[in-house]
N, C-alpha and C positions, 0 to 999 in steps of 0.2 A: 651520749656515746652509744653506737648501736653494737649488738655484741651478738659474735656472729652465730649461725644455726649450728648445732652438732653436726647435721647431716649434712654438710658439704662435702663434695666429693676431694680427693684431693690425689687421688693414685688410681688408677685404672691400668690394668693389663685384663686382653684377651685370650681366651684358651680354644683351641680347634673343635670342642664339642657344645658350643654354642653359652657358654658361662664366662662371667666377668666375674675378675675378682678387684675388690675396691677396695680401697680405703679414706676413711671421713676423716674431719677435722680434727674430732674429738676421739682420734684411735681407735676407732673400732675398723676391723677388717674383716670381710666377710668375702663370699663365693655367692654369684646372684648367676643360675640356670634359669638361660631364655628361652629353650630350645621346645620347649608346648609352647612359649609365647608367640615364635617366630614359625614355628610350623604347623600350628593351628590353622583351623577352616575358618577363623574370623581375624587372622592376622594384620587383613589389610595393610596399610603403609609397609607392616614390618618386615612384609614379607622381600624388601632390599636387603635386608641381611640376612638373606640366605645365602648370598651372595659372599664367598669366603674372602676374599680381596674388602669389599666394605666393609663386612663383622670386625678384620683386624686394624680396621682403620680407629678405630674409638680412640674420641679424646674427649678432655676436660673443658670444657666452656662454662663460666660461669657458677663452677661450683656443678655439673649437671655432666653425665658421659653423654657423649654429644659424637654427631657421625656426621662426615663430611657432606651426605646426603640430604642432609638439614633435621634426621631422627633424633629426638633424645629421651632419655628415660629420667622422671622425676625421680630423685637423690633421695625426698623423704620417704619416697615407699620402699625403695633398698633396704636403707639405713632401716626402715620398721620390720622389714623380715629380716634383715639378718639378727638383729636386735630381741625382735618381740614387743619391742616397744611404741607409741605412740607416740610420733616426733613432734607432734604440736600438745603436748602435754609437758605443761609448765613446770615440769620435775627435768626433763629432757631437754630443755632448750638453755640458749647461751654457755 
């Protein structure tokens, strides 16, 4: 039986100053500020969501906030800032 990661996304809503607020499998909900991510001088790709029509488009695929533009942001690095923790640390998983 595989037993799923803590850090699965499973609730995403967008806020108009460039921050997503989430929530994982395992109840933690946290507020994750992209806004140095996305308007930084080494953005690249991200710089699609500047774009406020795309930003509010987020959604859930695979466990993962994912944009219809084909962007998405990896779940385990979220979950570890909002956390502190280290999601492939075997005290934190399943």
């Amino acid at each position: 039986m595989i037993t799923p990661v803590k850090w699965r996304v499973i609730s995403v809503q967008t806020k108009s100053d460039r921050k997503l607020v989430v929530e994982f499998v395992d109840g933690t909900v946290g507020e994750i500020d992209l806004a140095d991510f996305i308007y930084g001088s080494d953005a690249g790709v991200f710089v699609a969501l500047r774009d406020d029509d795309e930003f509010a488009r987020a959604f859930i695929e695979y466990g993962a906030v994912t944009w219809p533009c084909g962007l998405d942001l990896a779940p385990d690095g979220m979950w570890a800032e909002i956390t502190g923790k280290d999601p492939f640390d075997a005290g934190t998983s399943g």
